[in-house]
ChimeraX commands (.cxc) that place a marker at each C-alpha (Angstrom):
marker #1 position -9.43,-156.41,-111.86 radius 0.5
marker #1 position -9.06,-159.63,-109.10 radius 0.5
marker #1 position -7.53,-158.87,-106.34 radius 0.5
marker #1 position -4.01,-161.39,-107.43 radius 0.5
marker #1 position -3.48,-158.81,-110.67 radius 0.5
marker #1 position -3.19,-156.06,-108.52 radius 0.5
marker #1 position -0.11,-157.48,-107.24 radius 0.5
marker #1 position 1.74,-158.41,-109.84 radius 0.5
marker #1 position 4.78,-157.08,-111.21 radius 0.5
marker #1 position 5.16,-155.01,-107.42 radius 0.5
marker #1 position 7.15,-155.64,-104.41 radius 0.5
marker #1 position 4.21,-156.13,-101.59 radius 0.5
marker #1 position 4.22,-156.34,-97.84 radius 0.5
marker #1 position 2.61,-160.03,-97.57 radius 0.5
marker #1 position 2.28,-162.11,-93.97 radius 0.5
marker #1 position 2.29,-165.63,-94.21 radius 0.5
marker #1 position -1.32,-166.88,-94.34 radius 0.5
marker #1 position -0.59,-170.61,-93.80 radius 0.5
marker #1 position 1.43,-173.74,-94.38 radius 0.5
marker #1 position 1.61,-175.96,-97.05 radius 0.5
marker #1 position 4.22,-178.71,-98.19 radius 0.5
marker #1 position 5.20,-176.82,-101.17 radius 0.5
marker #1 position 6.09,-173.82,-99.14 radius 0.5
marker #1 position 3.91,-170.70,-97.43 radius 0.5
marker #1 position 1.14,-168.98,-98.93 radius 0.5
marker #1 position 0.91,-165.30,-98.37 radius 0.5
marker #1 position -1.66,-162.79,-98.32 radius 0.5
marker #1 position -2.17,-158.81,-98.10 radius 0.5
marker #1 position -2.95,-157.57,-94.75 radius 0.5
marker #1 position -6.35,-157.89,-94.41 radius 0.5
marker #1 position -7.24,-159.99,-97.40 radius 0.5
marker #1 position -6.88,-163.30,-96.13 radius 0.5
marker #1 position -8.78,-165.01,-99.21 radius 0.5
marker #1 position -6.10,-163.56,-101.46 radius 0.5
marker #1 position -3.08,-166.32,-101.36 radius 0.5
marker #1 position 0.03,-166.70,-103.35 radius 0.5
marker #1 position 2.60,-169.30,-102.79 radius 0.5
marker #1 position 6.18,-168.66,-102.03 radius 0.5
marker #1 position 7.67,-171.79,-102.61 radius 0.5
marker #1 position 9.56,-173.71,-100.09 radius 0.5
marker #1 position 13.06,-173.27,-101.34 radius 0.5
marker #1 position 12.37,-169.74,-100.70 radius 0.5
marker #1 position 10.93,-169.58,-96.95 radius 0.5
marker #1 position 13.59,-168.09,-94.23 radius 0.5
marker #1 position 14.07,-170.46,-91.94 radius 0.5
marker #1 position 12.57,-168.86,-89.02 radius 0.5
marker #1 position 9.56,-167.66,-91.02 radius 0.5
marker #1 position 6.67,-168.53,-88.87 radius 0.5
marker #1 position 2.63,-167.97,-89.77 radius 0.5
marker #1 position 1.36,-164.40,-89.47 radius 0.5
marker #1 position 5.18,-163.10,-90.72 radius 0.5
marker #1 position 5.36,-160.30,-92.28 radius 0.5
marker #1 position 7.54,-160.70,-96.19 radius 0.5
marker #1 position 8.33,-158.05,-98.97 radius 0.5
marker #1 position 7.63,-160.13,-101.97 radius 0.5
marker #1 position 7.56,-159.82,-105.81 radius 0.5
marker #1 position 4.69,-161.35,-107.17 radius 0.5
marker #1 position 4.52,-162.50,-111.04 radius 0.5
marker #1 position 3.42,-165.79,-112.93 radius 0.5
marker #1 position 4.82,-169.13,-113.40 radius 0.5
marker #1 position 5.46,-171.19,-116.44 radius 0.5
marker #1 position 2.44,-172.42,-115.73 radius 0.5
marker #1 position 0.36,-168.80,-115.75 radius 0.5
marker #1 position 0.17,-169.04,-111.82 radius 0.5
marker #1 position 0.53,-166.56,-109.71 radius 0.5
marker #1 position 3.84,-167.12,-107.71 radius 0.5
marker #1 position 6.17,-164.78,-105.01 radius 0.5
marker #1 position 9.37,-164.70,-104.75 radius 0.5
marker #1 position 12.08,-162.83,-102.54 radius 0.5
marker #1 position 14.39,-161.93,-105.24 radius 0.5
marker #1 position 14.32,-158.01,-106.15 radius 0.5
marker #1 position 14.33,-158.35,-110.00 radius 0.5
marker #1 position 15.62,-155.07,-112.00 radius 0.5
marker #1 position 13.07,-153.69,-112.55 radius 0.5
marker #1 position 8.77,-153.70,-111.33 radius 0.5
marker #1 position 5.87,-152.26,-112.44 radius 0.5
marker #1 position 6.22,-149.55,-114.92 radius 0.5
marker #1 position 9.77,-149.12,-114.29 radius 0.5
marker #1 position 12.75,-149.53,-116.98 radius 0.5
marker #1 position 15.59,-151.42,-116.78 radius 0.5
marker #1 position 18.67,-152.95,-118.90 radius 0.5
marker #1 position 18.46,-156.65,-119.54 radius 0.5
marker #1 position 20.29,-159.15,-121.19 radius 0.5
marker #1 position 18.30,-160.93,-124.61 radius 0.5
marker #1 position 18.87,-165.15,-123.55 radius 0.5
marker #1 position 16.68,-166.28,-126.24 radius 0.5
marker #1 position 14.76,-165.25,-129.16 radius 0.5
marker #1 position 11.70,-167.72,-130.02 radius 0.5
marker #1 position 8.62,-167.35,-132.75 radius 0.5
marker #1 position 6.64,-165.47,-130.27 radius 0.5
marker #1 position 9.69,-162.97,-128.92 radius 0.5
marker #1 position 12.49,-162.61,-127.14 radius 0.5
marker #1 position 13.04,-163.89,-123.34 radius 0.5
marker #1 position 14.91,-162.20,-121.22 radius 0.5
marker #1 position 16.81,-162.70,-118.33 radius 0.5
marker #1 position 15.82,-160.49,-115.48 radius 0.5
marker #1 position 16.90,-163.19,-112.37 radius 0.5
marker #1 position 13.85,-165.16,-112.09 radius 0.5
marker #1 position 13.27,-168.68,-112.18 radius 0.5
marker #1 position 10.73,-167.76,-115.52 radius 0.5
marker #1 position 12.49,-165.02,-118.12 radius 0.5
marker #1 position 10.66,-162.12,-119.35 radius 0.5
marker #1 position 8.93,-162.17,-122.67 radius 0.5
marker #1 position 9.38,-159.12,-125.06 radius 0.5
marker #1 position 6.96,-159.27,-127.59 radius 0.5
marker #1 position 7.96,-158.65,-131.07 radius 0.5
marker #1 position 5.63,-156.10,-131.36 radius 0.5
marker #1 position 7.68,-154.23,-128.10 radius 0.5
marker #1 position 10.45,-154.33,-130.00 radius 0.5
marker #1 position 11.76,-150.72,-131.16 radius 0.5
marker #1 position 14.16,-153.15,-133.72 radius 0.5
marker #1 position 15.03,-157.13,-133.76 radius 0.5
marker #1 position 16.82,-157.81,-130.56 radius 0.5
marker #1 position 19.81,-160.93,-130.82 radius 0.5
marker #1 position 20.66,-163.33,-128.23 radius 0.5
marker #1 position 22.80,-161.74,-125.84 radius 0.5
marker #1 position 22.27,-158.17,-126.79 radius 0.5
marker #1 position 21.47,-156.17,-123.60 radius 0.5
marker #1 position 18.33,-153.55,-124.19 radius 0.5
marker #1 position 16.56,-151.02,-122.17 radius 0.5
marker #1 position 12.64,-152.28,-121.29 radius 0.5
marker #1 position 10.05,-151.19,-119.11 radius 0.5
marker #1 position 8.02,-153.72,-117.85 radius 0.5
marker #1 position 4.08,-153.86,-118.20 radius 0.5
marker #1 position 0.91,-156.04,-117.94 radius 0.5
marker #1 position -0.67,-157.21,-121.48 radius 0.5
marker #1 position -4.26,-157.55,-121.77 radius 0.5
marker #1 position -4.38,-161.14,-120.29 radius 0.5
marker #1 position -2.57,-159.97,-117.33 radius 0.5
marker #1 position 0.62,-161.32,-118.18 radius 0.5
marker #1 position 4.15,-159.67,-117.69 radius 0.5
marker #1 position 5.70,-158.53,-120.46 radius 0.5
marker #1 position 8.56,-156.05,-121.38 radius 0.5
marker #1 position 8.68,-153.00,-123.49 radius 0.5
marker #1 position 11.06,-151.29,-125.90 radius 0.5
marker #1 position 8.29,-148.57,-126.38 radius 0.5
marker #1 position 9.46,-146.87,-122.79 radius 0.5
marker #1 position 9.43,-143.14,-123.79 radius 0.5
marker #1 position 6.23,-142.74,-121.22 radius 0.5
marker #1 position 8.31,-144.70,-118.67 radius 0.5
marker #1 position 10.80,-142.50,-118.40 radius 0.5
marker #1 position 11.78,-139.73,-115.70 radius 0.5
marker #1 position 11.66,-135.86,-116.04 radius 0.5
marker #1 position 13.02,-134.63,-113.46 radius 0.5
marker #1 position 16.73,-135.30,-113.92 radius 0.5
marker #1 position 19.55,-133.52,-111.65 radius 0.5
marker #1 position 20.88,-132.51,-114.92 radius 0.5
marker #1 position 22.00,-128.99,-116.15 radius 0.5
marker #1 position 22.37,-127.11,-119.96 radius 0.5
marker #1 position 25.88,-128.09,-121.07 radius 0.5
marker #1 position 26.30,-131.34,-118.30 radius 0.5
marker #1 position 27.62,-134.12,-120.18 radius 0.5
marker #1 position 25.65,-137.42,-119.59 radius 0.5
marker #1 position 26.10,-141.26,-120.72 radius 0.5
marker #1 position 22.66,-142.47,-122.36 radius 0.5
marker #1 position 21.43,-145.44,-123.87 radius 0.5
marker #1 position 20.08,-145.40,-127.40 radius 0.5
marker #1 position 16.19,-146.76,-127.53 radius 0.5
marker #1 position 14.40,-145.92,-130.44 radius 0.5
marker #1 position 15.55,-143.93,-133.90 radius 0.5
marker #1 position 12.37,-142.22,-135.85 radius 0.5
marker #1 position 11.89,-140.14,-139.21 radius 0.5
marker #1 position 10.23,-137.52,-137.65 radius 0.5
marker #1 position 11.97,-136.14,-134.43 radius 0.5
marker #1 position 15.42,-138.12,-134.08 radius 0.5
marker #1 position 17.14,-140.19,-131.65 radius 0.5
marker #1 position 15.64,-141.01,-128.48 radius 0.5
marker #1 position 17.99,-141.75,-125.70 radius 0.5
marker #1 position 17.17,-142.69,-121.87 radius 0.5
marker #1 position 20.12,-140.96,-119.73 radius 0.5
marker #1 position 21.35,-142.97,-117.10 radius 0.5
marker #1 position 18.44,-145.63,-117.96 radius 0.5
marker #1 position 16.01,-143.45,-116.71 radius 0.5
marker #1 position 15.41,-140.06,-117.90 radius 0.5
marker #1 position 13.77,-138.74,-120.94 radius 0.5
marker #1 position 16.35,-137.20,-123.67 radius 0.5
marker #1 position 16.10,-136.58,-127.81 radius 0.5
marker #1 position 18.89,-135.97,-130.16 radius 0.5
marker #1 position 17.08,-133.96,-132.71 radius 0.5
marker #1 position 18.57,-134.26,-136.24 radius 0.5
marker #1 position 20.27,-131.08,-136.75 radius 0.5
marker #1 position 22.49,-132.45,-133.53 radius 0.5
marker #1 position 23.53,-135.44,-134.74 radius 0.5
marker #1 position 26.68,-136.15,-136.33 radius 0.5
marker #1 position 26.35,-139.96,-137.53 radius 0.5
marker #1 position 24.26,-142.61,-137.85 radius 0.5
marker #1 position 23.25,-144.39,-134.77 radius 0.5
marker #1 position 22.08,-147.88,-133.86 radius 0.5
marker #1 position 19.10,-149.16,-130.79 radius 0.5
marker #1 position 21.41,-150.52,-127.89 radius 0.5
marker #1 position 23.91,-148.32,-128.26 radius 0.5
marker #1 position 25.57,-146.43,-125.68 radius 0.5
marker #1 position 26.26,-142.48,-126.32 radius 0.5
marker #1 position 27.99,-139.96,-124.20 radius 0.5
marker #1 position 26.32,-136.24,-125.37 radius 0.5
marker #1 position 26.10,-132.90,-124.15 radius 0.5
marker #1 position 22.83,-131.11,-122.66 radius 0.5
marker #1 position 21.87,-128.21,-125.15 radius 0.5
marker #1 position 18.41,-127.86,-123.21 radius 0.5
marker #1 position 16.45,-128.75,-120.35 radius 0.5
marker #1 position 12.95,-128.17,-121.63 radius 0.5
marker #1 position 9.71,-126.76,-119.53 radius 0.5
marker #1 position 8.58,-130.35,-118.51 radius 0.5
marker #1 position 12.20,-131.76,-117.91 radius 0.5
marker #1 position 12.96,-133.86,-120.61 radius 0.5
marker #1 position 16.18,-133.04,-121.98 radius 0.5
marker #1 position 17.75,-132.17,-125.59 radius 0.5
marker #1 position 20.91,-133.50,-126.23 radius 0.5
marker #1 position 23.89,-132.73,-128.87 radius 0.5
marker #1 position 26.47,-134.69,-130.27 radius 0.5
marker #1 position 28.63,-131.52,-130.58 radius 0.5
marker #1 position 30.32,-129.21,-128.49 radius 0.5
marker #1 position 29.64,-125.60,-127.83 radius 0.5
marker #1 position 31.61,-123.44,-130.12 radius 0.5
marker #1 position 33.14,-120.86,-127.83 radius 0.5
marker #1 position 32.77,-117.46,-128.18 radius 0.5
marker #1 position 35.23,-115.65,-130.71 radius 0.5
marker #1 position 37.32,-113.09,-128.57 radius 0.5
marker #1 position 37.49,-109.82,-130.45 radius 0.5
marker #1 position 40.40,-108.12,-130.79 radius 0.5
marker link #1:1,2 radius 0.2
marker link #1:2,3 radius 0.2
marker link #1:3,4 radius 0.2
marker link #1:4,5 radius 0.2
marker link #1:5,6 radius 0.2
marker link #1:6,7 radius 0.2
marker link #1:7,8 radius 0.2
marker link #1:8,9 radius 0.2
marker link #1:9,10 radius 0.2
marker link #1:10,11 radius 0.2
marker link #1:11,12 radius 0.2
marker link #1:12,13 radius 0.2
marker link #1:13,14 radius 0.2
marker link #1:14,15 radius 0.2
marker link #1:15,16 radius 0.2
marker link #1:16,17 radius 0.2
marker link #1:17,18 radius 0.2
marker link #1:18,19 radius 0.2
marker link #1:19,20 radius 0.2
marker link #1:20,21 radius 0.2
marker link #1:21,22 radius 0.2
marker link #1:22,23 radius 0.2
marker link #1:23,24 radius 0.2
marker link #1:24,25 radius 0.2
marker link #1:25,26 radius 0.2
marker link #1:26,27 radius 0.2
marker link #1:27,28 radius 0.2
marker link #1:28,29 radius 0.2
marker link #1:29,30 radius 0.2
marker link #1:30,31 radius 0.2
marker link #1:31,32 radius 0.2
marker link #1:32,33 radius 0.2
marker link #1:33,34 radius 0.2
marker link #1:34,35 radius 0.2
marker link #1:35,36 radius 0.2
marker link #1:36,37 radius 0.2
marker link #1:37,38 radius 0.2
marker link #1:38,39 radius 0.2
marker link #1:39,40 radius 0.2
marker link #1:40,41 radius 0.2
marker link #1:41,42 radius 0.2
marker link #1:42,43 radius 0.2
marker link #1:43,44 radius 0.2
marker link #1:44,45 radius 0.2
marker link #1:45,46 radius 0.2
marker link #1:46,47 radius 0.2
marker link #1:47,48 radius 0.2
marker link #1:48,49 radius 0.2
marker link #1:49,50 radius 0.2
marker link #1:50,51 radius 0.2
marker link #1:51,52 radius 0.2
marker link #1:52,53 radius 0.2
marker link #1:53,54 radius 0.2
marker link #1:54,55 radius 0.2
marker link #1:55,56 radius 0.2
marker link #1:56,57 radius 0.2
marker link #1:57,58 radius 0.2
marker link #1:58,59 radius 0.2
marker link #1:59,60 radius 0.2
marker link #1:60,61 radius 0.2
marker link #1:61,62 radius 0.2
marker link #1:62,63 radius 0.2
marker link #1:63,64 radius 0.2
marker link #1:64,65 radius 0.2
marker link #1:65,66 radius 0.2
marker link #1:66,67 radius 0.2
marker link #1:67,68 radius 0.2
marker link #1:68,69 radius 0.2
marker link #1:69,70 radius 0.2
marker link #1:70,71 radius 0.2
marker link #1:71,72 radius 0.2
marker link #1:72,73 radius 0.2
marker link #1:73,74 radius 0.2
marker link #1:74,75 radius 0.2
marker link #1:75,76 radius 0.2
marker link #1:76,77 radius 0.2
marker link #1:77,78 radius 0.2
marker link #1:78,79 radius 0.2
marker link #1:79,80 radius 0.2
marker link #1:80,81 radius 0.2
marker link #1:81,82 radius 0.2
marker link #1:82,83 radius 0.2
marker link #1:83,84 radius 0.2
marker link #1:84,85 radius 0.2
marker link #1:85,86 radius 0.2
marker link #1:86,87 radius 0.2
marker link #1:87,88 radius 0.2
marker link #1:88,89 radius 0.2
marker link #1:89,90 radius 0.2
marker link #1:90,91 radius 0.2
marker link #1:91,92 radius 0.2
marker link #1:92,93 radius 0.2
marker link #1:93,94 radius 0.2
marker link #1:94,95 radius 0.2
marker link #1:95,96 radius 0.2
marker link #1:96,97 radius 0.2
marker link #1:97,98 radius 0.2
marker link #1:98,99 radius 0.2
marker link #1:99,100 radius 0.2
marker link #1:100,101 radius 0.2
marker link #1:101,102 radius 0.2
marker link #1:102,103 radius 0.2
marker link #1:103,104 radius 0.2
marker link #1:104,105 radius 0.2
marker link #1:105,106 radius 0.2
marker link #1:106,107 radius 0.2
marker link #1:107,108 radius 0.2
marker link #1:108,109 radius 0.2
marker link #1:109,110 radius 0.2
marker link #1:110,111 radius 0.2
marker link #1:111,112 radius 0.2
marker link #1:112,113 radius 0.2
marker link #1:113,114 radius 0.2
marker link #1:114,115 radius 0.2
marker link #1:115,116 radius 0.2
marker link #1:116,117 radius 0.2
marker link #1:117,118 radius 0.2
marker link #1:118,119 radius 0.2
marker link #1:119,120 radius 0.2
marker link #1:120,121 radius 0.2
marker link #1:121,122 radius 0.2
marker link #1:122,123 radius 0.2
marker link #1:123,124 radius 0.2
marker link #1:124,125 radius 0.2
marker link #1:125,126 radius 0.2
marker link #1:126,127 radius 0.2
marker link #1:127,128 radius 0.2
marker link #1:128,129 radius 0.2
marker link #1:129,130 radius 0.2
marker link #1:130,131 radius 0.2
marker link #1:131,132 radius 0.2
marker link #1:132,133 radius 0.2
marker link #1:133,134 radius 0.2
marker link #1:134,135 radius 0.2
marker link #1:135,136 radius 0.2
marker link #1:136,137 radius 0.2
marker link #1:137,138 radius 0.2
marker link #1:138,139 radius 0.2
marker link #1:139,140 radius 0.2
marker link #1:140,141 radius 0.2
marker link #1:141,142 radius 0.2
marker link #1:142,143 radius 0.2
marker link #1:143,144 radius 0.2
marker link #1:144,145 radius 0.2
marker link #1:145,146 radius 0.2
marker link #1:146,147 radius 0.2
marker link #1:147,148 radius 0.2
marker link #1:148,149 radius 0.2
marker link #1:149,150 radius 0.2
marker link #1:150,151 radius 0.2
marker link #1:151,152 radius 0.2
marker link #1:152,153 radius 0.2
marker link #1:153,154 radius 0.2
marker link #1:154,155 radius 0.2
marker link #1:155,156 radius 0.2
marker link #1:156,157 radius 0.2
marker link #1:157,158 radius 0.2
marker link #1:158,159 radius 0.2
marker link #1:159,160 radius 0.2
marker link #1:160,161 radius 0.2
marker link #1:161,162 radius 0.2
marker link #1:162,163 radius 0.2
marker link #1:163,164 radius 0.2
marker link #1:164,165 radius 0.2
marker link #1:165,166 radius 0.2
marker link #1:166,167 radius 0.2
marker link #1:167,168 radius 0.2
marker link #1:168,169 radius 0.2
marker link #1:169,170 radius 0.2
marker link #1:170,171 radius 0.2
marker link #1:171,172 radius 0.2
marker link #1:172,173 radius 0.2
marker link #1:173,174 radius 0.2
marker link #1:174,175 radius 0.2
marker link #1:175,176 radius 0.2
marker link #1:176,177 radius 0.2
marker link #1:177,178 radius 0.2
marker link #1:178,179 radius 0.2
marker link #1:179,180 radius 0.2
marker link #1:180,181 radius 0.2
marker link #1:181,182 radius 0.2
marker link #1:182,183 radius 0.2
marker link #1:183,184 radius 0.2
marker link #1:184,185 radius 0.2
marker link #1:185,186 radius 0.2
marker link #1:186,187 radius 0.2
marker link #1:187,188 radius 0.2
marker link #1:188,189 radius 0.2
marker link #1:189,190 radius 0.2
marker link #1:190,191 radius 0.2
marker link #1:191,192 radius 0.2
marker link #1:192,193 radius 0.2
marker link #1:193,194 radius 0.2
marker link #1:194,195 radius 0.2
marker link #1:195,196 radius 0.2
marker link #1:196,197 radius 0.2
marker link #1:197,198 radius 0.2
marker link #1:198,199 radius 0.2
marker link #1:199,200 radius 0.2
marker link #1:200,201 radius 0.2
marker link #1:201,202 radius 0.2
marker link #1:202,203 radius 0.2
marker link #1:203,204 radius 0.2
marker link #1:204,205 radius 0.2
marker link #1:205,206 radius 0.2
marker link #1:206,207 radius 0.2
marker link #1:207,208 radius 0.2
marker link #1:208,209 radius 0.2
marker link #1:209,210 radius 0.2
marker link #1:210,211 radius 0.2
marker link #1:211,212 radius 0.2
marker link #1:212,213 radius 0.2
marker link #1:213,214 radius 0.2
marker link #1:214,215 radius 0.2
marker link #1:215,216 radius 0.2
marker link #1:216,217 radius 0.2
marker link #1:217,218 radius 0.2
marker link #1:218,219 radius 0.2
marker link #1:219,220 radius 0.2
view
């Protein structure tokens, strides 16, 4: 892998290598031969060489290597919600607050996304070591949630299957399934849910139910 791939998609600690008229380039500490331009409209103004910058590295429209200052939602083989701004031949692109949007493949996509619809992607590297954005984020996702058996959480709705049920990412982040024989209606990708924890399995991913706990019957 070159040394540029192994930046992208993170937030590195880069000092500014040198000076150009299109702005600074920067470099990892150490690797001096490795240089990505930050463009000028995105210098500080007191930036000086041999600074020290925390920037997000990803690729033009161009397929260059570029920084930039701006945190986006969401780096390297983390998942985030983001808002559909166009669907083309090749995919959706989506807006995640960059000057080039994020391309979702179609074959990413958990079901056809629509312009303006807001859904929950983790973002990856394809084989040509481009950025891309997944729907497929169930091995993205957290296990190790603060939650407890019969919490009530707010989840988001990213993949429906034959076989095991609803998969839902709680609070955007952690791993949760609505098994059939807990639902109580059809459901759609994108939507949001509020459920109820029936079980915190062994390696943290949760179960979830639509319906609430039948209390106890009280003898008399």
């Amino acid at each position: 892998m070159e040394p540029i791939t192994e930046l992208l998609g993170k937030i590195n600690r880069l000092y500014i290598n040198r000076q150009s008229p299109n702005g600074v380039y920067l470099s990892p500490l150490g690797e001096p031969d490795v240089q990505v331009l930050l463009p000028r409209n995105q210098v500080p103004a007191e930036a000086d060489t041999g600074d020290v910058l925390e920037a997000f590295i990803y690729k033009d429209s161009e397929d260059r290597p570029v920084a930039t200052l701006i945190v986006p939602p969401l780096t390297l083989g983390t998942t985030a919600r983001l808002k559909v701004k166009e669907v083309t031949d090749i995919g959706a692109f989506l807006d995640w607050g960059l000057a080039k949007d994020l391309l979702l493949p179609f074959k990413e996509q958990t079901s056809r996304v629509h312009e303006g619809e807001e859904v929950l992607v983790a973002l990856y590297l394809d084989k040509s070591s481009r950025l891309c954005g997944t729907m497929h984020v169930y091995d993205y996702l957290e296990a190790d949630s603060p939650y407890h058996e019969e919490d009530h959480v707010t989840g988001f709705v990213y993949e429906l299957t034959d076989s095991y049920g609803v998969f839902v990412a709680v609070d955007d982040k952690y791993s949760a399934l609505i098994p059939h024989n807990e639902l109580i209606r059809d459901f759609a990708v994108g939507e949001k849910i509020e459920a109820r924890i029936k079980q915190v399995r062994d390696d943290g991913k949760l179960t979830l139910s639509m319906k609430e706990k039948v209390p106890l019957q009280m003898g008399i």
